[in-house]
Backbone as a chain_set.jsonl record, in Angstrom:
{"seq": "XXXXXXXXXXXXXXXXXXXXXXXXXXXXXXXXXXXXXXXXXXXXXXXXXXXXXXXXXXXXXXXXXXXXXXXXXXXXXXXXXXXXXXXXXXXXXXXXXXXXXX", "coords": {"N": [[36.547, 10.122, 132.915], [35.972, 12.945, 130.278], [34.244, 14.572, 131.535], [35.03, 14.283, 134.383], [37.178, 15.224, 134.878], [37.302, 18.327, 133.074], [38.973, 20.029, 132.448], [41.131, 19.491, 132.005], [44.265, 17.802, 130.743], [47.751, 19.53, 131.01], [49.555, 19.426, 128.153], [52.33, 19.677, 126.149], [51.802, 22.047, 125.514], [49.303, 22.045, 124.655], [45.756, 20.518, 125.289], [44.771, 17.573, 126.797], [42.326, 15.526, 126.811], [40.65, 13.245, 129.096], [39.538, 11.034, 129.117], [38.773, 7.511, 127.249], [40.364, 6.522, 124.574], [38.707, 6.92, 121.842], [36.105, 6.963, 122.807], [33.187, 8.931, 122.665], [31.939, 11.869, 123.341], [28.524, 13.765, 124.015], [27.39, 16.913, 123.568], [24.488, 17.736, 125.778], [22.665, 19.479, 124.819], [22.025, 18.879, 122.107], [20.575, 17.097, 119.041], [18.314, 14.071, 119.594], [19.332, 11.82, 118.255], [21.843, 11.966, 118.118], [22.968, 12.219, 120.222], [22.802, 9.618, 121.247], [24.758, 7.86, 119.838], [27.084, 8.237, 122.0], [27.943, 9.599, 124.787], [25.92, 11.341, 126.763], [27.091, 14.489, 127.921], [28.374, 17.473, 129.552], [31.101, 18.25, 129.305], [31.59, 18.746, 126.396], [30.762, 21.298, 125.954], [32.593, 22.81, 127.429], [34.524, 23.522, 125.527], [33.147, 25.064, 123.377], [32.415, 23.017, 122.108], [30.204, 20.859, 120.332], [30.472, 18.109, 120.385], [32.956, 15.494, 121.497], [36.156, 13.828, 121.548], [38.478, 11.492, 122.353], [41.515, 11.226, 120.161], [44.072, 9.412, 118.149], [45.507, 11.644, 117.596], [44.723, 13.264, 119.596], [43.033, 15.33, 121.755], [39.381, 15.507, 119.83], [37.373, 17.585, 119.251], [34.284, 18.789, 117.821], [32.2, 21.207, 116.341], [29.062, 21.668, 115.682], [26.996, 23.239, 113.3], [23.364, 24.135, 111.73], [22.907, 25.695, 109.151], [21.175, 28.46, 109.02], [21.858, 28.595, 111.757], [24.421, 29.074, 112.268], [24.728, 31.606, 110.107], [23.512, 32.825, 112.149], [24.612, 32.737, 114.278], [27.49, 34.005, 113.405], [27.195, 36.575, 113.03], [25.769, 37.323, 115.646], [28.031, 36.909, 117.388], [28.369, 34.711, 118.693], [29.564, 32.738, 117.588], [32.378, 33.99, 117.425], [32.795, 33.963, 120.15], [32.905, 31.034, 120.455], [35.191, 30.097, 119.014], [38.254, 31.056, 120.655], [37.823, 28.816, 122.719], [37.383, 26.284, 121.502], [40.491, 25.933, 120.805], [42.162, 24.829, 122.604], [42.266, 22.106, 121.925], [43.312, 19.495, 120.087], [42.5, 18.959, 117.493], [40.113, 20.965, 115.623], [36.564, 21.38, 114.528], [34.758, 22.827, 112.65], [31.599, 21.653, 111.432], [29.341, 22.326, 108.989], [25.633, 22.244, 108.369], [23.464, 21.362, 106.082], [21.07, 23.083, 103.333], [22.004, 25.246, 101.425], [20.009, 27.7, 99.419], [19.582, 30.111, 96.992]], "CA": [[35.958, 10.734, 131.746], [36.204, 14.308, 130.771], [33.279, 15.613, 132.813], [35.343, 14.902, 135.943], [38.013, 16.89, 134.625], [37.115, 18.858, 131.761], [40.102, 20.948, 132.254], [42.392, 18.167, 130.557], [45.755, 17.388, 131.628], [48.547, 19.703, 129.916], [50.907, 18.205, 127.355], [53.228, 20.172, 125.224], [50.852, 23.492, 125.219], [48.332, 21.518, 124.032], [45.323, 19.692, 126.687], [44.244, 16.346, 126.282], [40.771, 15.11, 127.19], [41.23, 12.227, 129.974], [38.558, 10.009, 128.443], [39.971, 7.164, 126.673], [40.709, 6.815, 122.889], [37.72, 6.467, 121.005], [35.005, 7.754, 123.86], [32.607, 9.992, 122.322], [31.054, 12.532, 124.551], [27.876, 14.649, 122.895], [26.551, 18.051, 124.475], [23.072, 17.634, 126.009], [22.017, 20.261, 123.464], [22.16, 18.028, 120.54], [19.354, 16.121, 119.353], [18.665, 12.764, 120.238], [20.552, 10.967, 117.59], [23.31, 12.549, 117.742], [23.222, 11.828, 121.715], [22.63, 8.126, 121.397], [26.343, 7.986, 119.487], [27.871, 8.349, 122.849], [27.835, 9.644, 126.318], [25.838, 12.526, 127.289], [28.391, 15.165, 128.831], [28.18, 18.865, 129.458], [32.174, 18.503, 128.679], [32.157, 19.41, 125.298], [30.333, 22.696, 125.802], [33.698, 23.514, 128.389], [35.599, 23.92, 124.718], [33.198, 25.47, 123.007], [31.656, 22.086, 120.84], [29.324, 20.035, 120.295], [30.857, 16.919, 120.102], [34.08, 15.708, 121.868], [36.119, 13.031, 121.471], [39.883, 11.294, 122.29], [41.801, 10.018, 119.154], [45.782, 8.778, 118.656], [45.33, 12.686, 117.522], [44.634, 14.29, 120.78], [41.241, 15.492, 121.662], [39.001, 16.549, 119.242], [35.969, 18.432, 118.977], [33.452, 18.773, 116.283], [31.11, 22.165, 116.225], [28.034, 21.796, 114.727], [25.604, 24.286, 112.837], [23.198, 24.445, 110.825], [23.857, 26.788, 107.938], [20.696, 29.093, 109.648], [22.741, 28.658, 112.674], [25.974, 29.593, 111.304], [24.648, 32.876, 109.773], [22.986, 33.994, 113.203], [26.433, 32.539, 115.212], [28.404, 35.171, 113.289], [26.056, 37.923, 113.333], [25.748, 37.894, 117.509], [29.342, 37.211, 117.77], [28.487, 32.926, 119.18], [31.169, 32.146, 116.96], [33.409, 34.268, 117.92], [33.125, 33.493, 121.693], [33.208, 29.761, 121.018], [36.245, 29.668, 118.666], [38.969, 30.717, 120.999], [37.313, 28.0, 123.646], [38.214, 25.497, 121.01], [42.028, 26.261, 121.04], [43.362, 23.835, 123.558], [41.776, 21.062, 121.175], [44.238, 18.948, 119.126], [41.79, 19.234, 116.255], [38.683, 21.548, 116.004], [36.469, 21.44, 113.245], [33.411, 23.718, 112.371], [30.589, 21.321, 110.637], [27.928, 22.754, 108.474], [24.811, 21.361, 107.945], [22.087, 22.089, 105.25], [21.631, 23.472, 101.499], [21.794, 26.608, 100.877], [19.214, 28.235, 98.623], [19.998, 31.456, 96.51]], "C": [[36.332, 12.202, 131.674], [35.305, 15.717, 131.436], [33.9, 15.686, 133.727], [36.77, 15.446, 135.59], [38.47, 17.431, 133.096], [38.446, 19.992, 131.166], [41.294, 20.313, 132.227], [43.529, 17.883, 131.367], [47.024, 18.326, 130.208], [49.598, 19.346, 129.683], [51.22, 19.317, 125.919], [52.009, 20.949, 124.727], [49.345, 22.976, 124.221], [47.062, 20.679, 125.212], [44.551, 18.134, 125.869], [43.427, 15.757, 127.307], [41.36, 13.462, 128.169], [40.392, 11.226, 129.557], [39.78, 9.03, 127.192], [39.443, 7.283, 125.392], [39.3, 6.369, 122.314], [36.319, 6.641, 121.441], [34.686, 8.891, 123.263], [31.823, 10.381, 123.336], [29.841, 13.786, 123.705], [27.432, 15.548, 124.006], [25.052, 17.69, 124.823], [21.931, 18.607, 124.973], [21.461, 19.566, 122.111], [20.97, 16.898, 120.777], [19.749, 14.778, 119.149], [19.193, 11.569, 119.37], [21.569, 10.687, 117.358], [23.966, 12.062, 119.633], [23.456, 10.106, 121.571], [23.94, 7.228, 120.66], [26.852, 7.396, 120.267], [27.736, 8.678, 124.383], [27.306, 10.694, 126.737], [26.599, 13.285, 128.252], [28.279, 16.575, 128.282], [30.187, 19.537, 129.4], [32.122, 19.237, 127.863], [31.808, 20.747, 125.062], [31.614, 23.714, 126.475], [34.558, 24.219, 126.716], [35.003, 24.069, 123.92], [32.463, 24.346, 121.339], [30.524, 21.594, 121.282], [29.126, 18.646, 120.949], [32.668, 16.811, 120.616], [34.637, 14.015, 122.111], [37.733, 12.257, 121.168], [40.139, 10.763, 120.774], [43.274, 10.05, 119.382], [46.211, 10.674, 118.042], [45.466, 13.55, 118.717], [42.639, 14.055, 120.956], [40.898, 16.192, 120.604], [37.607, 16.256, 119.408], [35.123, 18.76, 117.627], [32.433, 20.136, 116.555], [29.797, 22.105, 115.057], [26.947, 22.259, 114.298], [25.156, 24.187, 111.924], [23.323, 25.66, 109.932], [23.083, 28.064, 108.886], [21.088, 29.953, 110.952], [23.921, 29.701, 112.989], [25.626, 31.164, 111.319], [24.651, 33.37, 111.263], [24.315, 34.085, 114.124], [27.585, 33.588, 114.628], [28.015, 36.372, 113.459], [25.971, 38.137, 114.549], [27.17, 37.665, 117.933], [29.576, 35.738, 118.964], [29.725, 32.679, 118.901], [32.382, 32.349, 117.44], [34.376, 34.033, 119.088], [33.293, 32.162, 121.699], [34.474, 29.145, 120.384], [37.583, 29.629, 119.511], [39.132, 29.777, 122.615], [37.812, 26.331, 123.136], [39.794, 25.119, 120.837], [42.838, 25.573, 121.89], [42.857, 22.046, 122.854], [42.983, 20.74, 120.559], [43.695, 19.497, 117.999], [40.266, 19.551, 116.705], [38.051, 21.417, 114.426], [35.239, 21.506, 112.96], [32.879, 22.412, 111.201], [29.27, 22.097, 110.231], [26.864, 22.243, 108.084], [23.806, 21.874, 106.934], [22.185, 22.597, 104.134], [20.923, 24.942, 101.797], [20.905, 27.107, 99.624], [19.353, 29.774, 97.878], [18.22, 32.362, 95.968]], "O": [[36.872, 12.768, 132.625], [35.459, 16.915, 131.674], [33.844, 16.749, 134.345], [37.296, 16.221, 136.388], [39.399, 17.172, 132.332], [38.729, 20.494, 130.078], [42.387, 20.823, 132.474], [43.547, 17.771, 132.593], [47.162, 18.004, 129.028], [50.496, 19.0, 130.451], [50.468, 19.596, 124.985], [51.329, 20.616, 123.757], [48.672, 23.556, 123.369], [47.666, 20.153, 126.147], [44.036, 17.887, 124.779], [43.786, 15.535, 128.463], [42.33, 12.782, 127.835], [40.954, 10.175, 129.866], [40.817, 9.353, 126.613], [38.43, 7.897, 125.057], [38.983, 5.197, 122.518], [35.396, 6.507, 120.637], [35.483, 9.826, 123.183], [31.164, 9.657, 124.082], [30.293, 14.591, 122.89], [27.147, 15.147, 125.135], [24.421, 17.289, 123.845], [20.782, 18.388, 124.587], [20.551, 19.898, 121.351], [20.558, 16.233, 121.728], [20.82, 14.308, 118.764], [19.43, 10.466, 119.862], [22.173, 9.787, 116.775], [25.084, 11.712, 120.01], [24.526, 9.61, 121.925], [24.074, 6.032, 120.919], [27.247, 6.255, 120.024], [27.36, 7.764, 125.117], [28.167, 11.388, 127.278], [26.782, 12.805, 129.371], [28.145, 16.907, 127.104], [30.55, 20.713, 129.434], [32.462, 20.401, 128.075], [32.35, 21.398, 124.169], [31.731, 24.918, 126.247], [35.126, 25.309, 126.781], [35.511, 23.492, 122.959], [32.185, 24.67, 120.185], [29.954, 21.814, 122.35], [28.233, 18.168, 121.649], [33.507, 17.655, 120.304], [33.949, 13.138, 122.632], [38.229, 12.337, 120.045], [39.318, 10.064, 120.18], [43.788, 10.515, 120.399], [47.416, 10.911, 118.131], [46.281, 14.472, 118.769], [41.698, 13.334, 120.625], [41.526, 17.172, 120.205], [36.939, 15.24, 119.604], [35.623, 18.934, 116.516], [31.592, 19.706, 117.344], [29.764, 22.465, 113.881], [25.883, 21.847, 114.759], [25.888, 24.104, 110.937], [24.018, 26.6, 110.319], [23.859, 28.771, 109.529], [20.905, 31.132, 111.255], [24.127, 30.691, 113.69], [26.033, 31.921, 112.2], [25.517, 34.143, 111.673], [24.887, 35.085, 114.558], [28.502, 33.947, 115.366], [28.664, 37.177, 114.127], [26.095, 39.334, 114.808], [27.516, 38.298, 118.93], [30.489, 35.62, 119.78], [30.7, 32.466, 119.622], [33.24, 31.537, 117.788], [35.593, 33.938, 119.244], [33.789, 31.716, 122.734], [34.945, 28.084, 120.796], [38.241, 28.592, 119.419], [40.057, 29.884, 123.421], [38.335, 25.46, 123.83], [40.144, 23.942, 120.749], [44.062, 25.693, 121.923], [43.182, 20.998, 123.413], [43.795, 21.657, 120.442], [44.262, 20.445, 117.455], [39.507, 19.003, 117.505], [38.724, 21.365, 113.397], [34.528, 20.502, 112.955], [33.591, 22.172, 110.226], [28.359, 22.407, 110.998], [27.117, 21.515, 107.125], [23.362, 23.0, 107.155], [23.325, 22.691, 103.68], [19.861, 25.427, 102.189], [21.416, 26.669, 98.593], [19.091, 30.661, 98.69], [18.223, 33.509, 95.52]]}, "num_chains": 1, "name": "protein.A"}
């Protein structure tokens, strides 16, 4: 899986998650619906997601905030520190959750 080695295997400057194709792994952070998906694993926090997960893609990762989230994650500078954590991902890809109100 890629808890026992979260630090991938590298392939053409790119790392790929050792879990096989279609193995979803969810952060222990995430609530419990979002856990029950897949495999609890303190993996996907190594790159910076949520959510982590082989495809014929590579690995990818899913980040997910709510919008509340979001705001405060750019404002303390979260974001910043967890985007270039994502970067050895095939595909990364910031989810937003929630309605915005003006």
């Amino acid at each position: 899986t890629c808890e026992s080695s979260a630090t991938g295997v590298a392939s053409s400057g790119r790392w790929k998650c050792a879990s096989r194709e279609g193995t979803v792994l969810i952060a222990p952070t995430e609530p419990k619906p979002l856990r029950d998906i897949g495999e609890t694993s303190s993996a996907p926090e190594k790159f910076g997601v949520d959510i982590l997960f082989g495809s014929r893609l590579g690995s990818v990762g899913v980040q997910r905030k709510e919008l509340q989230d979001f705001f405060a994650s750019v404002t303390d500078g979260r974001l910043a520190r967890e985007y270039p954590m994502m970067q050895p991902l095939s595909v990364s890809v910031l989810l937003l959750e929630g309605k915005q109100r003006w």
